[in-house]
C-alpha positions in Angstrom: 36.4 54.6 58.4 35.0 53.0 61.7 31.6 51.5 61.6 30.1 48.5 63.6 29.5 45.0 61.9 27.4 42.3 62.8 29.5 39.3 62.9 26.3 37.0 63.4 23.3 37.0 64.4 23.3 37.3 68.5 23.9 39.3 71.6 25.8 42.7 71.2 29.2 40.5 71.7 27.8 39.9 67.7 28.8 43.5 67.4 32.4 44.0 65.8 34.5 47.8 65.2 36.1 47.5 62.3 37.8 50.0 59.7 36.1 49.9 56.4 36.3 51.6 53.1 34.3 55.2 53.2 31.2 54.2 50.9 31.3 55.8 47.4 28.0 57.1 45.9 26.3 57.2 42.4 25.1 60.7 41.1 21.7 60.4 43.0 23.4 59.7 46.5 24.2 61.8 49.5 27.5 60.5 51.5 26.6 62.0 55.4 29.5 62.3 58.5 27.6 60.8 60.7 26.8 62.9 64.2 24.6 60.5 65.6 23.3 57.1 65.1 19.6 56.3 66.9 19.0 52.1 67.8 15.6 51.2 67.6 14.0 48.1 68.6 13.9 46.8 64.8 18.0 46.3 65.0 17.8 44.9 68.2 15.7 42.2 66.5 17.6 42.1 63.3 20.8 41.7 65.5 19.0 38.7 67.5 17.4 37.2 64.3 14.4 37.9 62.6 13.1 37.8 58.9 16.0 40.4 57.6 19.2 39.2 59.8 20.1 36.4 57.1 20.0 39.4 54.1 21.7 41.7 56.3 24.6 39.1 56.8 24.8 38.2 53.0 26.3 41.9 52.5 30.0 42.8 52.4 30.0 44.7 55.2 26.4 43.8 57.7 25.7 47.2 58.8 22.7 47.8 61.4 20.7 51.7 61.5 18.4 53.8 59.9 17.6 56.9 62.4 20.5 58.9 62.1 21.9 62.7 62.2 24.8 64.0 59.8 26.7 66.5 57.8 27.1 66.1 54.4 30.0 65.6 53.2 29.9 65.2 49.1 26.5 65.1 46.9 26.1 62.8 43.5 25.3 65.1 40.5 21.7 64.6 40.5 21.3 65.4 44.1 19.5 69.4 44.2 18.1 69.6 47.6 21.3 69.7 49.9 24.9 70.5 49.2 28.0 69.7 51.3 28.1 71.3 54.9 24.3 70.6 55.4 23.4 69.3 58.8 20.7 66.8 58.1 18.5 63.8 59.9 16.1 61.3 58.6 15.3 57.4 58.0 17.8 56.2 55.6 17.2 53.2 53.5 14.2 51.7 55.5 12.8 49.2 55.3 15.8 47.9 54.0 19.3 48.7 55.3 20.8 52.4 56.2 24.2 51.6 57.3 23.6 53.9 60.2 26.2 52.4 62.3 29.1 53.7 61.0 31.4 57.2 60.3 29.8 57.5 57.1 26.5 56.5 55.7 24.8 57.1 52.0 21.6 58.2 51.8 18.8 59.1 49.1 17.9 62.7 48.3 13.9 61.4 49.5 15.4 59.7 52.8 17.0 63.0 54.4 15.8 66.2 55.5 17.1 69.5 56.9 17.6 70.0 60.8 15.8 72.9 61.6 17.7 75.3 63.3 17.7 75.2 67.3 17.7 71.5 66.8 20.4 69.1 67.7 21.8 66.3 66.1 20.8 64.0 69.1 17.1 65.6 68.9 17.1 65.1 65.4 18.1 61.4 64.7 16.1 60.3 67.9 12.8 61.9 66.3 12.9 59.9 63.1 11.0 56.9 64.0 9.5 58.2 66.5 8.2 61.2 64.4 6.7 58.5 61.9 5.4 56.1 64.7 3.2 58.6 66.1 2.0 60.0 62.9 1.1 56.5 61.7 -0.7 55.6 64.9 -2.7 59.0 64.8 -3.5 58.6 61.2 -3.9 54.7 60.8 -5.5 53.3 64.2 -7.0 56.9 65.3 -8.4 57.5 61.8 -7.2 61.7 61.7 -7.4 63.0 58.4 -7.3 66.1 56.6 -9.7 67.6 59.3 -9.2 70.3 61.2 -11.4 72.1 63.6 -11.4 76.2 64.1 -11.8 77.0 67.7 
């Protein structure tokens, strides 16, 4: 399969295509064709250097992404909440490494969701972060709870 490899830590020219293996999985894993792939500002720093560029590096194949859309392809045994076919988005293995960047990406059951029909793959991997950014700033530094208010 494709995917894109950080060769070292540095400008995009740091950024490699490069045929690969297809990941396998273990009976609580998810293998998703990826549709799209989102970039967020976290890669651009791990690609640059930061705290997890040197870990990142120190794996057989240095993978950047998390926000990403998909189909899946093939489900491990223990998996009971989506089955081959599904379209689905979500953060995959943050805060540690998704893998994003490539044809195929492996995700946990807990990291993926269902795209909601009406809702493009493009739509879908671009709201991940983004989804969880606002609710963390509404919840965290605005203080909104459980409280809602009948009008």
């Amino acid at each position: 399969m494709k995917a894109v490899i950080l060769k070292e830590i540095g400008n995009v020219d740091q950024l490699v295509v490069k045929d690969i293996p297809i990941p396998k999985i273990n009976e609580d894993e998810i293998l998703v064709k990826t549709k799209v792939a989102g970039i967020n500002p976290i890669e651009v720093k791990t690609r640059r250097g930061n705290r997890y560029s040197k870990e990142l590096l120190q794996h057989e194949y240095p993978i950047l992404g998390t926000d990403a859309s998909g189909v899946v392809e093939k489900v491990g045994e223990n998996i009971t909440e989506f089955k081959p076919g599904d379209k689905v988005f979500g953060i995959v293995g943050y805060p540690g490494f998704g893998k994003t960047y490539a044809k195929y990406f492996v995700a946990k059951e807990k990291h993926l969701t269902h795209i909601p029909k009406g809702v493009s793959f493009a739509d879908a991997a671009a709201s991940a972060i983004a989804a969880i950014t606002a609710y963390q700033a509404l919840k965290d530094i605005g203080k909104l709870g459980a409280r809602i208010q009948k009008y």
